[in-house]
C-alpha positions in Angstrom: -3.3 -63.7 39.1 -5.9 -61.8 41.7 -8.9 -60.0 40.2 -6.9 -56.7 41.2 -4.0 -57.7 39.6 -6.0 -58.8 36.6 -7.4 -55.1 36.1 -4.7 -53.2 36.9 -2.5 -55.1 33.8 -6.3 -54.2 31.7 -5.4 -50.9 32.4 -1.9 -50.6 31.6 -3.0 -52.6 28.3 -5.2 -49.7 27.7 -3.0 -47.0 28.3 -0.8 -48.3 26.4 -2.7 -48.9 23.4 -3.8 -45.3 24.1 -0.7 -44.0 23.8 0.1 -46.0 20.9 -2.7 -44.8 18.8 -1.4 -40.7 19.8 1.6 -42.2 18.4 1.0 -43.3 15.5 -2.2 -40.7 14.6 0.2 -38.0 15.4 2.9 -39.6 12.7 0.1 -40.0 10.2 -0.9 -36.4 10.6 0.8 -34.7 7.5 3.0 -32.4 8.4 1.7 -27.9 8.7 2.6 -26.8 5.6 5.4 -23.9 6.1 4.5 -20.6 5.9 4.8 -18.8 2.6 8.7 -17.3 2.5 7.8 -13.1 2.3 8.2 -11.2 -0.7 11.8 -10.4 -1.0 12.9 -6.6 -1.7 14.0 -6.5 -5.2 15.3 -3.1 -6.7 14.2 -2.8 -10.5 15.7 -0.1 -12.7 12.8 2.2 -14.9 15.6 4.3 -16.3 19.2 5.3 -16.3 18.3 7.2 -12.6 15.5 5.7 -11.3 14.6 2.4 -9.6 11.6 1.1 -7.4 10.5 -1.9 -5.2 7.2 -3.7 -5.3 5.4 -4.2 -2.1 2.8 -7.4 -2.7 -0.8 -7.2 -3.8 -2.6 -8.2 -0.8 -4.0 -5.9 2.5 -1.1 -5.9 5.3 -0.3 -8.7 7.7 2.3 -10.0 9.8 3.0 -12.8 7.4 4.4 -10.1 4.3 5.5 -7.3 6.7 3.2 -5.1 5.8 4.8 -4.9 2.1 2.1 -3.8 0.3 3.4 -0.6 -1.5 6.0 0.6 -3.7 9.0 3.1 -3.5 11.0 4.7 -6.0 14.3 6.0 -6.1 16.4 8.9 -8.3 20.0 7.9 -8.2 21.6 12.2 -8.4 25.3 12.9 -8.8 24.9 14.6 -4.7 22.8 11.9 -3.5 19.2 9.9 -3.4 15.9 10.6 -3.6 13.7 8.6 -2.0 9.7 8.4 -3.1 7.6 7.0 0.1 9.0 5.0 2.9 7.1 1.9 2.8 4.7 0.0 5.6 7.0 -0.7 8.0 10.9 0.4 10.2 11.9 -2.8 9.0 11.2 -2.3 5.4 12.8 1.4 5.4 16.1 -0.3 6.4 16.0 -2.9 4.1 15.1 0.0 1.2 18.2 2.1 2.8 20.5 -1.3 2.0 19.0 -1.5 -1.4 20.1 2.0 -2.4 23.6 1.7 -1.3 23.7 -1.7 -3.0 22.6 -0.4 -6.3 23.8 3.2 -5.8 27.0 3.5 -3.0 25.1 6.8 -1.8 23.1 7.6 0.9 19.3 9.5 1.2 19.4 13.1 1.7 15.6 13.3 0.4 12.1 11.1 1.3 9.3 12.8 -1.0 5.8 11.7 0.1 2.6 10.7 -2.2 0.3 10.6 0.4 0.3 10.4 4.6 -1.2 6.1 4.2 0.2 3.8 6.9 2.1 1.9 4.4 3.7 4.5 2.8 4.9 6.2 6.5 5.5 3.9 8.7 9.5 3.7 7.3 10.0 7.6 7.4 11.6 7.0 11.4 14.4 5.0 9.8 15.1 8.2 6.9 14.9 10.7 9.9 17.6 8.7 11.9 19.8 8.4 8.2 19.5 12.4 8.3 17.4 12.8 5.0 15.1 15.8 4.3 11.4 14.5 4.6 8.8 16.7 1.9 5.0 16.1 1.9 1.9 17.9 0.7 0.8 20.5 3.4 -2.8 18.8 4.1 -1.0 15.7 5.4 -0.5 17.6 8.5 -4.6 17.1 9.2 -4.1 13.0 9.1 -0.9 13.4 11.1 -2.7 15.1 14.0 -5.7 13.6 13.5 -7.6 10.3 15.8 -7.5 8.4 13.0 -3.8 8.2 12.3 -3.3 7.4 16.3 -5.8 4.6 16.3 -4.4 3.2 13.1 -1.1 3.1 14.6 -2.2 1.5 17.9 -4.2 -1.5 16.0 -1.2 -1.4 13.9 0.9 -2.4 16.6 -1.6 -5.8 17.4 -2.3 -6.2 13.8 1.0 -5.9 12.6 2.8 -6.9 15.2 6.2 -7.7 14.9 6.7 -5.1 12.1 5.2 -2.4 13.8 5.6 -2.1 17.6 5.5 0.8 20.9 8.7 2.0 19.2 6.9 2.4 15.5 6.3 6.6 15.4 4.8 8.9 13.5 7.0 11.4 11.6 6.3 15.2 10.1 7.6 16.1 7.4 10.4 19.0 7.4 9.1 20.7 4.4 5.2 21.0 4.0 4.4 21.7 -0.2 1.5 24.0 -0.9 1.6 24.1 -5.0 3.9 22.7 -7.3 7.8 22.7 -6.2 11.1 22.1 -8.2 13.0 20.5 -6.4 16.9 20.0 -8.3 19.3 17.5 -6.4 22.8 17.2 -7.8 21.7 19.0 -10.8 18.9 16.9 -11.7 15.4 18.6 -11.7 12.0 17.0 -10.3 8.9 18.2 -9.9 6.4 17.7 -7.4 3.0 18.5 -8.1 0.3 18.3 -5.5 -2.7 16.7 -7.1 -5.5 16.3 -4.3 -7.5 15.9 -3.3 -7.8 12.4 -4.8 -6.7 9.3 -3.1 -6.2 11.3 0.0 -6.5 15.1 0.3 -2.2 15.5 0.2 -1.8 13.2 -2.9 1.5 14.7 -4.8 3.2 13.0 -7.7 6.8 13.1 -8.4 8.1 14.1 -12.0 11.7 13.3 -13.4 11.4 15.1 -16.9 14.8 14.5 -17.9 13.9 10.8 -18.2 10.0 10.8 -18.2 9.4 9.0 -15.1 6.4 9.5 -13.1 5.7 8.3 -9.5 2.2 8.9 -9.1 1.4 7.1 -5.4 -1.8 5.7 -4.6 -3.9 8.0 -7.8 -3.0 5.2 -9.9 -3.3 1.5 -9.0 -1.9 -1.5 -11.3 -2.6 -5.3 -10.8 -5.4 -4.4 -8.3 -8.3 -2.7 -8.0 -7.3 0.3 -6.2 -8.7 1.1 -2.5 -10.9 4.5 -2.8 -12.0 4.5 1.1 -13.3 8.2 1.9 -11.6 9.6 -1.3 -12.7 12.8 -3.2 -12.9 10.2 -6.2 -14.4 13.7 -8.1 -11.1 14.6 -7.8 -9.4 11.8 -8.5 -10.9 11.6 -11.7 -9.6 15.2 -12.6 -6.2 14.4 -10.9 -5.7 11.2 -13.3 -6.2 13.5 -16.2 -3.5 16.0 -15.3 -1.4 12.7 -14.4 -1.9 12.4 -18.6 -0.7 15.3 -19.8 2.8 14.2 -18.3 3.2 12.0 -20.9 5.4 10.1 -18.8 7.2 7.3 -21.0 7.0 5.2 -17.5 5.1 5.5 -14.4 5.4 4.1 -10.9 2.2 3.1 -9.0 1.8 3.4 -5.6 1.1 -0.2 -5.6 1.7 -3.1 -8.5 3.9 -2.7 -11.5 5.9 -0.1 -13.1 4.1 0.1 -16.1 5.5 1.3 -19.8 1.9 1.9 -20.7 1.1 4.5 -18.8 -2.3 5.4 -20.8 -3.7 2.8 -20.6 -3.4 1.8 -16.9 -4.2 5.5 -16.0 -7.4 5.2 -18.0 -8.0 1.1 -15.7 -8.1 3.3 -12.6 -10.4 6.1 -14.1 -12.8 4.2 -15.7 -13.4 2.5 -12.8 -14.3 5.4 -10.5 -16.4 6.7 -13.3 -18.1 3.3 -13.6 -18.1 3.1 -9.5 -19.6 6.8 -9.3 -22.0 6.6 -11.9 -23.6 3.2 -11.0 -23.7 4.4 -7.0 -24.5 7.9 -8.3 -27.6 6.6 -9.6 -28.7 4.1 -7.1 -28.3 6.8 -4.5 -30.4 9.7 -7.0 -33.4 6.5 -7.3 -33.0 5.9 -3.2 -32.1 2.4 -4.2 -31.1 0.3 -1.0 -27.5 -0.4 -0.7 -27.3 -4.1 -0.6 -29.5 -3.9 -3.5 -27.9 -1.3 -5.5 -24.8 -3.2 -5.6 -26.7 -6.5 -6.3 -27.8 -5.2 -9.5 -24.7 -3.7 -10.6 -22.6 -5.4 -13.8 -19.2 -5.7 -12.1 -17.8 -8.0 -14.5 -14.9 -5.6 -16.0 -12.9 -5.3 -12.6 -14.1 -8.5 -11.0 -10.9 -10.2 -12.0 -8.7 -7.7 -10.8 -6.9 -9.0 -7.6 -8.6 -7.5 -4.6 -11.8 -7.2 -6.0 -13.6 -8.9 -3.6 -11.6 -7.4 -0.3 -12.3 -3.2 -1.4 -15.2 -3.2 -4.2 -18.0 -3.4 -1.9 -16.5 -1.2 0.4 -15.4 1.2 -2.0 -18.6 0.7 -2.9 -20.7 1.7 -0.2 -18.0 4.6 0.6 -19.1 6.2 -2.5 -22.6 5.6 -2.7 -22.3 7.3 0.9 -20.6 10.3 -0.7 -22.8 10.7 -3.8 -25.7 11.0 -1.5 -24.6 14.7 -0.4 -22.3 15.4 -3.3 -24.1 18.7 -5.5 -24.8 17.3 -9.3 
């Protein structure tokens, strides 16, 4: 065999063996574990009229469909009401399904909490099904407002497929200014406005009849609740009125329904109170931020899931507000 010959069966040796050793690294690699399977929509029934689903407790992604929040539902002898929308078109429809499943009726109402991305970003779907949408008057100012079109357009990116150049924004055909009865079929609710709070339209939703309560985004169980830019002044006032319900059951905006309704309501105050006071203070002693928080005992709500994606923001939100808020 010629030198040339010699090297050119080296280097088909070599390639060889390279090619060998992709092999068999590749087949060694384990295997990408699957993707966690999304939360499935699950109706669960509060009372003889009323049902809700349970969005998961974690911030929005592609990967749960941005099902983050809860809805409710009031079962009426002349149709459904629906309580919030949920985070995506997707979702709506799937929430439509579930109510003719459990129900054999359609939606001839959508009542609002609040104007929050995942809470609105089903209402399209409701409006095509012909239901009457209702919301607190001062969602109008997020609706028209820069932030609500930004959100949508990262939305699109972020959320992307769920929420795409088709995903709208919806106004509501009936804007509440003080507290409304609303009777469907007979069966009376009432919507009381309670912001602001959470957001400056907050409303909760009251069936008396059975003592139900769906109180949106003012009360959080399972998770520390998000306070971004909230009145959280008012929140704390808001949570109180939200007591003398007495509801028997009440529907968070996000976790469980919870037969306790004291004692969760009293979670969520206690830690704005907590969170106001502590940044209240650093803020009245011109204590750095970083530092502030550094020193503060967050041990009660540290377990909570979420903690550690919204405390320090909520945080420094608030610390940021009690800087200018009057004593």
């Amino acid at each position: 065999m010629t030198t040339g010959a010699r090297l050119a069966a080296i280097v088909r040796a070599g390639v060889a063996l390279l090619a060998l050793g992709a092999a068999l690294s590749a087949h060694a690699q384990p295997a990408a574990a699957p993707a966690p399977a999304p939360t499935p929509m699950v109706a669960q029934q509060v009372s003889a009229s009323a049902w809700y689903v349970q969005g998961e407790s974690a911030m929005g992604s592609p990967a749960n469909r941005n099902f983050i929040s809860n809805a409710g539902f009031i079962d009426t002898p002349a149709g459904v009401v629906v309580i919030d929308a949920l985070g995506s078109p997707a979702l709506a429809r799937e929430l439509i399904a579930q109510v003719r499943r459990r129900t054999g009726k359609a939606v001839t109402h959508v009542i609002l909490t609040h104007y929050h991305a995942d809470h609105i970003y089903g209402l399209q779907e409701f409006k095509r099904a012909g239901a009457k949408i209702i919301a607190q008057r001062h969602g109008l100012e997020y609706l028209n407002s820069d932030t609500a079109r930004l959100r949508l357009e990262a939305s699109r990116t972020d959320l992307a497929p769920w929420i795409d150049a088709e995903t709208h924004l919806v106004a509501a055909d009936e804007w509440v200014d003080g507290p409304r009865e609303l009777v469907v079929g007979g069966v009376k609710l009432l919507l009381q406005p309670v912001g602001p709070a959470h957001t400056p339209e907050d409303m909760v939703v009251y069936l008396p009849a059975e003592k139900v309560l769906f109180a949106g985004d003012i009360v959080f169980r399972g998770r520390l609740p998000f306070v971004g830019q909230a009145d959280s002044r008012h929140w704390v006032a808001a949570l109180n009125t939200v007591l003398a319900y007495d509801a028997k059951v009440i529907v968070p905006g996000h976790g469980p329904a919870s037969n306790s309704p004291r004692e969760d309501i009293e979670l969520t105050r206690d830690y704005l109170v907590y969170l106001r006071e502590a940044m209240a203070r650093a803020a009245r002693n011109m204590d750095p931020f970083d530092e502030a928080y550094q020193q503060t005992d967050w041990s009660r709500f540290e377990k909570l899931p979420l903690f550690h994606a919204a405390n320090r923001m909520n945080a420094y939100n608030t610390y940021l507000l009690m800087e200018h808020e009057p004593p």
